[in-house]
C-alpha positions in Angstrom: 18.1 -56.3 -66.7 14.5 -57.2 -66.3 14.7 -56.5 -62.3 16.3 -53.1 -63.1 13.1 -52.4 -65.5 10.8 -53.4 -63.4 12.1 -51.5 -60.5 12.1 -48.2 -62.3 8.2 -49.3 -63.7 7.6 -49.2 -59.6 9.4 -46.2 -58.9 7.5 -44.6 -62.2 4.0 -45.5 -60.5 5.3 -45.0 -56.9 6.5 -41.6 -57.6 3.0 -40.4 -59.5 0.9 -41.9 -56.5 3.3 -39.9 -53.9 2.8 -36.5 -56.4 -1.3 -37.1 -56.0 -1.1 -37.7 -52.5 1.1 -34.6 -51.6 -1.1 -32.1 -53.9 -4.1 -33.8 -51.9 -2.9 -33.8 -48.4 -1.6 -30.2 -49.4 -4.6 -28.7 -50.5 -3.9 -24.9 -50.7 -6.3 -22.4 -49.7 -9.2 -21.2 -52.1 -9.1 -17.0 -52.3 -12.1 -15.2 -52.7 -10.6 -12.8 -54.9 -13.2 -10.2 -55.8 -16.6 -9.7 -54.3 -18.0 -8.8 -57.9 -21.3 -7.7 -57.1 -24.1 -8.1 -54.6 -27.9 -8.3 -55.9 -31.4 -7.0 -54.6 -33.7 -10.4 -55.4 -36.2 -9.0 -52.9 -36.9 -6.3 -50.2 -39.7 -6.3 -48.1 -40.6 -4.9 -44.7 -39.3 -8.2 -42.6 -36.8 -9.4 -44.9 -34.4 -8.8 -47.8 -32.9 -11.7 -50.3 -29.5 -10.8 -52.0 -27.1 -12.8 -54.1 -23.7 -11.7 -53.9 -20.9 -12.8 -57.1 -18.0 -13.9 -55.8 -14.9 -14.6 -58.0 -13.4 -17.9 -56.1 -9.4 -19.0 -57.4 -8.5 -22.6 -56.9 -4.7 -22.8 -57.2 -4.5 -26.4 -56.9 -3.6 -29.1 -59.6 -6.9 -30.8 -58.9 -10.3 -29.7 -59.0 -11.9 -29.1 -55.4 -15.8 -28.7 -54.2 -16.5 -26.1 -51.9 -18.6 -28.6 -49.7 -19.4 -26.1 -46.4 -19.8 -21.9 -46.2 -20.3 -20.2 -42.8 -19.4 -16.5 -43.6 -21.0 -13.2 -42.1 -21.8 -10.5 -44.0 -21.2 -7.0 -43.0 -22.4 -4.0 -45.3 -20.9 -0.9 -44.5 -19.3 -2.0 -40.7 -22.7 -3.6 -40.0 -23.7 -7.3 -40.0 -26.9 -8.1 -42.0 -26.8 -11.8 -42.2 -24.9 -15.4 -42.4 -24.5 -16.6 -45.5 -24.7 -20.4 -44.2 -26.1 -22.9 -46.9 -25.0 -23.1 -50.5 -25.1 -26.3 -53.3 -21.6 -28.0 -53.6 -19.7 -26.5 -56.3 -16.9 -27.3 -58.2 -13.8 -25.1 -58.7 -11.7 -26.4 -61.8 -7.5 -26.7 -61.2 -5.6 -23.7 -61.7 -8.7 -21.9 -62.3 -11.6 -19.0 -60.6 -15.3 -19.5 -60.9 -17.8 -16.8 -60.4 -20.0 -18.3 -58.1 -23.4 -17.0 -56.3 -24.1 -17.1 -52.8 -27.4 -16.3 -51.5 -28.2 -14.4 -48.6 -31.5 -14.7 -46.5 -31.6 -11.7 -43.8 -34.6 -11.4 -41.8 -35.0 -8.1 -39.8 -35.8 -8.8 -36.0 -36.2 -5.3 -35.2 -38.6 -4.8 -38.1 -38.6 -1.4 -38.6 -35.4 0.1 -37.7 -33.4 -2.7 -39.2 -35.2 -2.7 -42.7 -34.4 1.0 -42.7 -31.1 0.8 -41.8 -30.8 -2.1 -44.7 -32.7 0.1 -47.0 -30.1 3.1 -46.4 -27.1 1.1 -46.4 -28.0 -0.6 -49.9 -29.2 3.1 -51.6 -25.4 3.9 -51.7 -24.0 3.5 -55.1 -20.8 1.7 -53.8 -21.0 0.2 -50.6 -18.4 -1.6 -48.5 -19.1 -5.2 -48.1 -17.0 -7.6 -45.4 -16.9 -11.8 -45.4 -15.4 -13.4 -42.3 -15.8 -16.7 -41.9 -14.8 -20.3 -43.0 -15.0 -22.2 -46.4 -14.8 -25.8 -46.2 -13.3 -27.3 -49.3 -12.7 -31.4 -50.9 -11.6 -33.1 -53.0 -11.2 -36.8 -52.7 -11.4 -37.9 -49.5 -9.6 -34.8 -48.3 -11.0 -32.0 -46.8 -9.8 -28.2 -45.7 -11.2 -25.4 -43.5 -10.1 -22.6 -44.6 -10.7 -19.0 -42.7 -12.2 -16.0 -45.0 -11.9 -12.7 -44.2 -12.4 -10.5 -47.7 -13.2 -7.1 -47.9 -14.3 -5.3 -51.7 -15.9 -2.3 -52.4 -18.8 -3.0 -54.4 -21.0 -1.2 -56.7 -24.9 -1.8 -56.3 -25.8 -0.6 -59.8 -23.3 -2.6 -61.5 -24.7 -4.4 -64.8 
């Protein structure tokens, strides 16, 4: 009777180690669901700072770090920049965080490229493209995942 007890004590703890294991090794993909809105910090004649809100969804049962970012950003059908740094941040289980990005462009062609960024960003609602790669942890497991998220977003938006 003991044996029996302990066995299913081993199974018990065997079973919930397997459970973390599988969600881990399984991490499913983050979603950027929803480019919410894209900020002017600064324009000025050789360069342009804008923070863009994006709404992130974790759907896995454990919390995961978005560790890496290495997306492009397109306004209108025209890259403007690579959004490549960013602090870790945490995405809770089960769960979307509005997270800011910050984007750094720097106009090589000075004059006809700030003018082109100037036009593009007096639209009202402009269309704004991601394509790239997330990289995403938790534990000591980690995921690349491939991005490729398109939003119409309004510039005025509060």
């Amino acid at each position: 009777m003991m044996l029996l007890q302990l066995f299913n004590k081993k199974n018990i703890i065997f079973t919930a180690i397997l459970v973390l294991f599988n969600s881990c090794i399984f991490l499913k993909p983050v979603e950027i669901k929803n480019i919410e809105k894209i900020h002017i910090v600064k324009l000025s004649v050789t360069s342009a700072k804008l923070n863009l809100h994006l709404i992130i969804d974790n759907p896995n049962i454990v919390k995961i770090t978005i560790a890496d970012i290495d997306l492009d950003v397109l306004i209108e059908n025209e890259r403007i920049g690579t959004i490549q740094e960013i602090d870790e941040i945490e995405i809770q289980a089960k769960s979307g965080e509005n997270v800011i990005v910050k984007l750094n462009v720097s106009f090589s062609n000075v004059f006809s490229k700030a003018l082109r960024i100037v036009k593009l960003l007096s639209k009202p609602d402009v269309k704004i493209k991601l394509k790239g790669t997330i990289t995403t942890k938790s534990f000591l497991f980690t995921k690349t995942i491939n991005i490729d998220e398109e939003d119409i977003v309004s510039l005025f938006k509060n």
